[in-house]
DSSP file (Angstrom, degrees, kcal/mol; ACC not computed):
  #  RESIDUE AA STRUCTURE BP1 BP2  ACC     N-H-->O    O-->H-N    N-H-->O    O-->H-N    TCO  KAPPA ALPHA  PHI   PSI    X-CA   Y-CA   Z-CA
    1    1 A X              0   0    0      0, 0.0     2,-0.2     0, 0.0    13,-0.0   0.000 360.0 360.0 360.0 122.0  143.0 -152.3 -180.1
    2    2 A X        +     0   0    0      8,-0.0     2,-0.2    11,-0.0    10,-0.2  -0.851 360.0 173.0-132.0-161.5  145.2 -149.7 -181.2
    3    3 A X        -     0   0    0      8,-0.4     8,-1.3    -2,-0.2     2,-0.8  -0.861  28.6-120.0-173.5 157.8  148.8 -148.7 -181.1
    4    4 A X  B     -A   10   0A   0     -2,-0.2     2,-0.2     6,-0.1     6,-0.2  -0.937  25.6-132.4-122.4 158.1  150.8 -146.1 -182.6
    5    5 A X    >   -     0   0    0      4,-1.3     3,-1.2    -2,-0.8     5,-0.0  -0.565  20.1-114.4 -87.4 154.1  153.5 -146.7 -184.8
    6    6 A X  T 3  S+     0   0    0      1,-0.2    -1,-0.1    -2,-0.2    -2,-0.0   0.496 114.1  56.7 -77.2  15.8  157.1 -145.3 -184.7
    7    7 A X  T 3  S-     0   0    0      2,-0.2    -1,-0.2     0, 0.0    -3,-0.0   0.207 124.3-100.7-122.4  12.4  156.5 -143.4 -188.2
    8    8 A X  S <  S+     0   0    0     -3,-1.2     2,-0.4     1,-0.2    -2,-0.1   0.682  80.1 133.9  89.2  28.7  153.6 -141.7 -186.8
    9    9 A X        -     0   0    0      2,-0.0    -4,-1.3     0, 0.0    -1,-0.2  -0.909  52.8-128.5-113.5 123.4  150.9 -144.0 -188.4
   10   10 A X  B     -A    4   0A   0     -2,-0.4     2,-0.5    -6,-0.2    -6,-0.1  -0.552  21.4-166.4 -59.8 134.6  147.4 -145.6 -186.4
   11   11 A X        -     0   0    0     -8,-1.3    -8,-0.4     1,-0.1    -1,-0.1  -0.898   6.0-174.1-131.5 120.8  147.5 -149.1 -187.1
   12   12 A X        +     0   0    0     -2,-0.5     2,-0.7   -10,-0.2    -1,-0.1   0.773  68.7  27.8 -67.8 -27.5  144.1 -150.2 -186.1
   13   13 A X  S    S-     0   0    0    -11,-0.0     2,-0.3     2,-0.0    -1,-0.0  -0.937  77.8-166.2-130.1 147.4  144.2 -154.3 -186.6
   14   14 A X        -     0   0    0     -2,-0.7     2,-0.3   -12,-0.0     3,-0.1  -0.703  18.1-115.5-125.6-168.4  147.7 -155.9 -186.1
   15   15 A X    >>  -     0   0    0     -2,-0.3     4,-1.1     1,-0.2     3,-1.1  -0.897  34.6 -98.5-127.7 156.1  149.0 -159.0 -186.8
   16   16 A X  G >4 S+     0   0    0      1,-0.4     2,-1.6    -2,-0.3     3,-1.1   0.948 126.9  46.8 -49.9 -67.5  150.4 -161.9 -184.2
   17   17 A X  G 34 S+     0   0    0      1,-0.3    -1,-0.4     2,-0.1     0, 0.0  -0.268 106.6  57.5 -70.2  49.3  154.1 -160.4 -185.1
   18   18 A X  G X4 S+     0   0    0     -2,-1.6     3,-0.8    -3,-1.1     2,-0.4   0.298  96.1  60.3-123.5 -55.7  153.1 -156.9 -184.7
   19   19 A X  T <<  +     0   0    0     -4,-1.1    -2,-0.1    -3,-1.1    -3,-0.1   0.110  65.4 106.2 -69.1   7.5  152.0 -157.4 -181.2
   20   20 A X  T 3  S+     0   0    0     -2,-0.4    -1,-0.3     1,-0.2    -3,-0.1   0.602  95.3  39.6 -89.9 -38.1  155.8 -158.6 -179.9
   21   21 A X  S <  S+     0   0    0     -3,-0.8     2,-0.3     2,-0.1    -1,-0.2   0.696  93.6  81.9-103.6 -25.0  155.5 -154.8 -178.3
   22   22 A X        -     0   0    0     -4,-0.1     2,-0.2    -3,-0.1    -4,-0.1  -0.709  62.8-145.5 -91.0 137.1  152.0 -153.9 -176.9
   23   23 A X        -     0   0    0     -2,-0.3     2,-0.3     2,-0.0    -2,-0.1  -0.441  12.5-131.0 -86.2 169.3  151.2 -154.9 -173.7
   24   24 A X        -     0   0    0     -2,-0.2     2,-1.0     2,-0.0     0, 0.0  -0.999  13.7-143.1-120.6 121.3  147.4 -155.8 -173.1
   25   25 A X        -     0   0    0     -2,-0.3     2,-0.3     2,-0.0    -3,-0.0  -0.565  26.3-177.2 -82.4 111.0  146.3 -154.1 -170.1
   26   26 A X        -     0   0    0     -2,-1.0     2,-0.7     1,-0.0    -2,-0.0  -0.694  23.0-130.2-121.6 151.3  143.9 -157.0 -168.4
   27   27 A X        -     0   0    0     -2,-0.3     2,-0.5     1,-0.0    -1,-0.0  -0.813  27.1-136.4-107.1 149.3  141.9 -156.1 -165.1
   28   28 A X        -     0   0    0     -2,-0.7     2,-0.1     1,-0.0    -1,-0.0  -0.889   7.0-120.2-107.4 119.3  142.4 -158.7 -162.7
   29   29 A X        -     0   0    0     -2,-0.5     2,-0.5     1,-0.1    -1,-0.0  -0.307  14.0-157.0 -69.1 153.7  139.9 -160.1 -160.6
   30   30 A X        -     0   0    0     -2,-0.1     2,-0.2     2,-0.0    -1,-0.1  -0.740  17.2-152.6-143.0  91.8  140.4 -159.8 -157.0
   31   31 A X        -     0   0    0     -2,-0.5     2,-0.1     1,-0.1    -2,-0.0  -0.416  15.3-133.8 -76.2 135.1  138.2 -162.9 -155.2
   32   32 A X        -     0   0    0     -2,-0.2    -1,-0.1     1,-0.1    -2,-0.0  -0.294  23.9-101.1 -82.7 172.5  137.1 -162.2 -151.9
   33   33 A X        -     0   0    0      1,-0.1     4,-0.2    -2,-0.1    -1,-0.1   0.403  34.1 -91.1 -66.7-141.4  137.4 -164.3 -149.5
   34   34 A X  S  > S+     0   0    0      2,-0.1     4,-0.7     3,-0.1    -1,-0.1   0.579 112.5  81.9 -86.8 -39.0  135.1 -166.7 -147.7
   35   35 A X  H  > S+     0   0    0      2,-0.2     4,-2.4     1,-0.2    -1,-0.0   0.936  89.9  59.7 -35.3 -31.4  134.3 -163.6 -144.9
   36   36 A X  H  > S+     0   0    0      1,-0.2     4,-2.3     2,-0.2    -1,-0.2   0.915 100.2  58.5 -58.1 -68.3  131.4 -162.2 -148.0
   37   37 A X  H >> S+     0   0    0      1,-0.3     4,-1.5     2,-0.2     3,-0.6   0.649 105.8  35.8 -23.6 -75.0  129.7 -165.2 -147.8
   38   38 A X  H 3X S+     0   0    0     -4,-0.7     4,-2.7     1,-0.3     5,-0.5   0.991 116.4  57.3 -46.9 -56.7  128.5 -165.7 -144.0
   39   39 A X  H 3X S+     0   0    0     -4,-2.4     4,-0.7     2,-0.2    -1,-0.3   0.826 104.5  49.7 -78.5  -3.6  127.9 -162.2 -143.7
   40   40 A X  H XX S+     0   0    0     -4,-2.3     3,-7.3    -3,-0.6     4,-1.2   0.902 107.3  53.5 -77.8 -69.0  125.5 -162.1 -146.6
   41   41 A X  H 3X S+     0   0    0     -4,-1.5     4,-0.7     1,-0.4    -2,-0.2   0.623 109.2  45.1 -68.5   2.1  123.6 -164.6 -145.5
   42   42 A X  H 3X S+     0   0    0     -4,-2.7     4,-2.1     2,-0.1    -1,-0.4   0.785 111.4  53.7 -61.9 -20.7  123.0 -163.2 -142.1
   43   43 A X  H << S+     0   0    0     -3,-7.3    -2,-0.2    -4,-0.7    -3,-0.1   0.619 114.1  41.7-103.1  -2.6  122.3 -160.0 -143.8
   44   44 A X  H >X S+     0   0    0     -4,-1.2     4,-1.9     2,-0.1     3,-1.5   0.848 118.2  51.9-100.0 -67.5  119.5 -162.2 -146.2
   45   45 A X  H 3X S+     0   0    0     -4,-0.7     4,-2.4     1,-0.3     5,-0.3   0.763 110.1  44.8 -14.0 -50.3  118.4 -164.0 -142.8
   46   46 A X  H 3X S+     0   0    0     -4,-2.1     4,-1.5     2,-0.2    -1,-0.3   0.908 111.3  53.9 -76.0 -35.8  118.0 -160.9 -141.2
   47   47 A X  H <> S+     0   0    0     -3,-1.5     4,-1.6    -5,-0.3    -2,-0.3   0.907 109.3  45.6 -74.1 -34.4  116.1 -159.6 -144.2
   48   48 A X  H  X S+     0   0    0     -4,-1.9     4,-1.2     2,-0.2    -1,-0.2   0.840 106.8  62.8 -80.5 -23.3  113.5 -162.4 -144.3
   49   49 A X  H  < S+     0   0    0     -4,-2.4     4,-0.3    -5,-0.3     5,-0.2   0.874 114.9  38.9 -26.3 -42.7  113.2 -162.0 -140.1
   50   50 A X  H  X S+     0   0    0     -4,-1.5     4,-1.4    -5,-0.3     3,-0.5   0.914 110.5  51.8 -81.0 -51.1  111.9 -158.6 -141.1
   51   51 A X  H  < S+     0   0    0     -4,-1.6    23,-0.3     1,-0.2    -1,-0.2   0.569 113.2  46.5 -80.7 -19.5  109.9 -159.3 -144.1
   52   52 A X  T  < S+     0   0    0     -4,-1.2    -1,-0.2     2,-0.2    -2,-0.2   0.072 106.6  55.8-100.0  22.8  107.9 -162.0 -142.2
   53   53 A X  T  > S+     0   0    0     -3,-0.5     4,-1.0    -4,-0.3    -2,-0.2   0.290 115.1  49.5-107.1 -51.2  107.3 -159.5 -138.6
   54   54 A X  H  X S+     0   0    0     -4,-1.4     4,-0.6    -5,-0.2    -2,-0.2   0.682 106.6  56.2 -79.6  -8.3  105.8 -157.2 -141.8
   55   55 A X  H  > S+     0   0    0     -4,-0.2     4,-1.0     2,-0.2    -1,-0.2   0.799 109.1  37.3 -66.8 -47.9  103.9 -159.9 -142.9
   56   56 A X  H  > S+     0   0    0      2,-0.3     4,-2.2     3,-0.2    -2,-0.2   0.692 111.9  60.2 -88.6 -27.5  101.9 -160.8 -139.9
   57   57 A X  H  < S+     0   0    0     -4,-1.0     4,-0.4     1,-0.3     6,-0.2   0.854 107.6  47.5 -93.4 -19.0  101.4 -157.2 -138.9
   58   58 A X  H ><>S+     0   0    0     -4,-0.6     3,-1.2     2,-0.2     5,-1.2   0.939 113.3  46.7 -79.7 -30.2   99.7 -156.5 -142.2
   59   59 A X  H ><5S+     0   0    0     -4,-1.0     3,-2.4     1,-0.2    -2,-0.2   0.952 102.2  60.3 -67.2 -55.4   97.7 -159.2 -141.9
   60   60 A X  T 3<5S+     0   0    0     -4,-2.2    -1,-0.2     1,-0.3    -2,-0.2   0.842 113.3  45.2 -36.3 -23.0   96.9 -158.4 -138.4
   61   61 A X  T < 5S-     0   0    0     -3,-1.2    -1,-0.3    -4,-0.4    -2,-0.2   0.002 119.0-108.9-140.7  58.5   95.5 -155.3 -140.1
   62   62 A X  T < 5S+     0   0    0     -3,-2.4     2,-1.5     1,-0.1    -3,-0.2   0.013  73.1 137.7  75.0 -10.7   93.8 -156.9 -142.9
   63   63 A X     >< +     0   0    0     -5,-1.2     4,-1.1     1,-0.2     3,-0.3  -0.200  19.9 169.0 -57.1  29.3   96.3 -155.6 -145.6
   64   64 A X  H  >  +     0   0    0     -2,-1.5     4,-0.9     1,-0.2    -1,-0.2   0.313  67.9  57.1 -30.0 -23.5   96.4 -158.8 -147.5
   65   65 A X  H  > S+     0   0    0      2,-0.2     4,-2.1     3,-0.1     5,-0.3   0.852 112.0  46.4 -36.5 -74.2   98.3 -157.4 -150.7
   66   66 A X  H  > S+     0   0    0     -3,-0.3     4,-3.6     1,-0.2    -2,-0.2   0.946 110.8  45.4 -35.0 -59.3  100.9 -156.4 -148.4
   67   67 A X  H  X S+     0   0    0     -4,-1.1     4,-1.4     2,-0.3    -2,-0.2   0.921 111.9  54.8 -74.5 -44.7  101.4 -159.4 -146.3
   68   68 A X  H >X S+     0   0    0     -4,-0.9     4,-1.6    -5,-0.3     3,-0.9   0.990 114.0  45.0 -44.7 -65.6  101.3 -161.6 -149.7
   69   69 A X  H >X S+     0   0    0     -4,-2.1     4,-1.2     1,-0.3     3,-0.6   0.821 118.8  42.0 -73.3 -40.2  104.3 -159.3 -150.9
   70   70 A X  H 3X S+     0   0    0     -4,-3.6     4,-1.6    -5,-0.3    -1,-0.3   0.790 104.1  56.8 -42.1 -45.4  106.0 -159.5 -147.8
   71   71 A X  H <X S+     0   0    0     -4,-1.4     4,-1.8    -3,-0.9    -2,-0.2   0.581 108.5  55.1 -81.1 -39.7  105.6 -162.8 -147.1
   72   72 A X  H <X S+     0   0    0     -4,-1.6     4,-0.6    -3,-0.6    -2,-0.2   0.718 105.5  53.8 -84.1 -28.4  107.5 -163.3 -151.0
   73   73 A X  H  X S+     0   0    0     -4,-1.2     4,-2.8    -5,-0.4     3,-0.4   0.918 105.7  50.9 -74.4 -33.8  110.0 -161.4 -149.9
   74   74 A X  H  X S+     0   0    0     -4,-1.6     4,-1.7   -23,-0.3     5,-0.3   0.975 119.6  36.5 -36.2 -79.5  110.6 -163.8 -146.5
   75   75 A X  H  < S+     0   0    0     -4,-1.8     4,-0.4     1,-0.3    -1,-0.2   0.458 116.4  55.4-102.2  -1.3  110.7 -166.9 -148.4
   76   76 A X  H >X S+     0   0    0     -4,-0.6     4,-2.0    -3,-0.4     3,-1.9   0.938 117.7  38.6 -82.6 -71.4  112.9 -164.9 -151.8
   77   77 A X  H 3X S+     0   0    0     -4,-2.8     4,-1.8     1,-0.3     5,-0.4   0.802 117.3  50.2 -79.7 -49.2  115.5 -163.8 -149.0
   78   78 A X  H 3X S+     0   0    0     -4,-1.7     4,-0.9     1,-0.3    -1,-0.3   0.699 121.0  40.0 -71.0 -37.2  115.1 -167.8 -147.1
   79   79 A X  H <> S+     0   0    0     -3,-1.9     4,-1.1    -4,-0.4    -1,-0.3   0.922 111.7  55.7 -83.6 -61.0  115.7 -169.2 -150.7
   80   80 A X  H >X S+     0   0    0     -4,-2.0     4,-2.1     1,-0.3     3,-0.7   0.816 110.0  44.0 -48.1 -59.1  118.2 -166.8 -151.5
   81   81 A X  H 3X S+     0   0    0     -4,-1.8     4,-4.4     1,-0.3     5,-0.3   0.829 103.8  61.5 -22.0 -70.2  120.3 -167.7 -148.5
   82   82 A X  H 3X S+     0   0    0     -4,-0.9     4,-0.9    -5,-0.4    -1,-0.3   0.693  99.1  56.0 -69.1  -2.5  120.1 -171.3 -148.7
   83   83 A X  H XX S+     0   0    0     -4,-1.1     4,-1.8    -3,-0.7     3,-0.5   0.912 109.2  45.5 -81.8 -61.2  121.7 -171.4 -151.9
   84   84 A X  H 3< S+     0   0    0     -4,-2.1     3,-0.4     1,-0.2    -2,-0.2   0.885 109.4  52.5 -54.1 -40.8  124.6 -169.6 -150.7
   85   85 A X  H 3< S+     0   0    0     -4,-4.4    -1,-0.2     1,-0.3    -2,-0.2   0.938 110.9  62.2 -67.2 -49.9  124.9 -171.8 -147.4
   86   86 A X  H << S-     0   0    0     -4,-0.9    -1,-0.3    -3,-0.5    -2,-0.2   0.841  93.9-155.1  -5.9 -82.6  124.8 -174.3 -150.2
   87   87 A X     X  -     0   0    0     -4,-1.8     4,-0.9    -3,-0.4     3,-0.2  -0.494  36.1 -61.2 117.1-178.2  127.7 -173.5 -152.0
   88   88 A X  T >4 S+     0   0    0     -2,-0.2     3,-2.7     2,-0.2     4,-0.3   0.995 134.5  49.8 -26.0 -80.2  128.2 -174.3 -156.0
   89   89 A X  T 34 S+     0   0    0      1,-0.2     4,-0.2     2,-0.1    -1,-0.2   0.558 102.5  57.0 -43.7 -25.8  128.0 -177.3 -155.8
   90   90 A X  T 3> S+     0   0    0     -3,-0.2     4,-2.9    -7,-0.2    -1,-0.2   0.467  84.2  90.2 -81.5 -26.1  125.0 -177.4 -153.9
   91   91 A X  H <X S+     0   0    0     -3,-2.7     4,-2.3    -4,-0.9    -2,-0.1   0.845  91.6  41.1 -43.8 -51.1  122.7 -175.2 -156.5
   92   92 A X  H  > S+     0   0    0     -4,-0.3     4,-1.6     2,-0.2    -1,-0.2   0.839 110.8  57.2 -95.8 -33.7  121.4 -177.8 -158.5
   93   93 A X  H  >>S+     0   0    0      2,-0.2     5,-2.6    -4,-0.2     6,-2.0   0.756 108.3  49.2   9.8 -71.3  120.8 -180.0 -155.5
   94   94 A X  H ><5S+     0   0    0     -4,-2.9     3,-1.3     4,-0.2    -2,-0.2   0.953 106.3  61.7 -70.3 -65.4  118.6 -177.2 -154.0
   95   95 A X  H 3<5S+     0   0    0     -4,-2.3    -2,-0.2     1,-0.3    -1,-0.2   0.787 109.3  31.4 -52.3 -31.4  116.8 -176.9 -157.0
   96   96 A X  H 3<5S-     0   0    0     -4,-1.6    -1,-0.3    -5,-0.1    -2,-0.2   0.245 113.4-106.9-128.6  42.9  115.5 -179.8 -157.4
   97   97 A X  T <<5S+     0   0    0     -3,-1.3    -3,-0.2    -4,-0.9    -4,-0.1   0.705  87.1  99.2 100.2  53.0  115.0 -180.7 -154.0
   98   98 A X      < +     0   0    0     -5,-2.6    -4,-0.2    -6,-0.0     2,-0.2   0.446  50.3 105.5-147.6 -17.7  117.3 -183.2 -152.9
   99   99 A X  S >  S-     0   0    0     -6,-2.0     3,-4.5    -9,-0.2     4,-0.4  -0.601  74.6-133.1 -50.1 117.7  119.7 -181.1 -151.3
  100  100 A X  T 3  S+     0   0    0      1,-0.3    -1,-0.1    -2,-0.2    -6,-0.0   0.336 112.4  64.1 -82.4  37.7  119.1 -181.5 -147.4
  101  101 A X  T 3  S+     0   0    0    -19,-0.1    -1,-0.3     1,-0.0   -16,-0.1   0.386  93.2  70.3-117.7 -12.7  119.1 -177.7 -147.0
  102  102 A X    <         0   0    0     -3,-4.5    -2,-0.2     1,-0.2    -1,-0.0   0.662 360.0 360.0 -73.5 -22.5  115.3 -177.9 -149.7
  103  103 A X              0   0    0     -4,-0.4    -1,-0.2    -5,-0.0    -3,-0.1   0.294 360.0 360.0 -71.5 360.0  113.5 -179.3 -146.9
């Protein structure tokens, strides 16, 4: 932090009683509501719909590298999802599988 002095001087480090005059300019977080939440997970829902429709149609035409990598993206977005529907509280729960949203 620094500050100018009235005698024309930087003073780089201050002291607790020095600071009686500088503001601290502090960025404020601005939490969004509950709205982010649902619409991500449709918008991961929709994305593992998608990624498992590209899954089967490379395997329908033999692309097995594809449809593996597709198929990890399905069940990353399906994962991804249920955590949020989850909530905090619900993370650790999901992870080791006792949460009835692991099933």
């Amino acid at each position: 932090m620094s500050t100018h002095d009235d005698r024309g001087q930087l003073i780089l480090f201050t002291t607790p009683t020095d600071t009686a005059g500088v503001t601290r300019r502090t960025r404020r977080r601005t939490r969004r509501g509950a709205g982010g939440r649902p619409r991500m997970i449709e918008r991961l829902d929709g994305l593992a719909d998608q990624a498992e429709r590209e899954a089967r149609e490379y395997r329908r035409a033999g692309d097995i590298m594809r449809a593996r990598a597709a198929r990890d993206r399905a069940v990353g977005a399906r994962r991804a999802a249920q955590i949020l529907r989850a909530g905090p509280d619900g993370v650790a729960q999901i992870i080791d599988g006792s949460h009835p949203e692991a099933a």
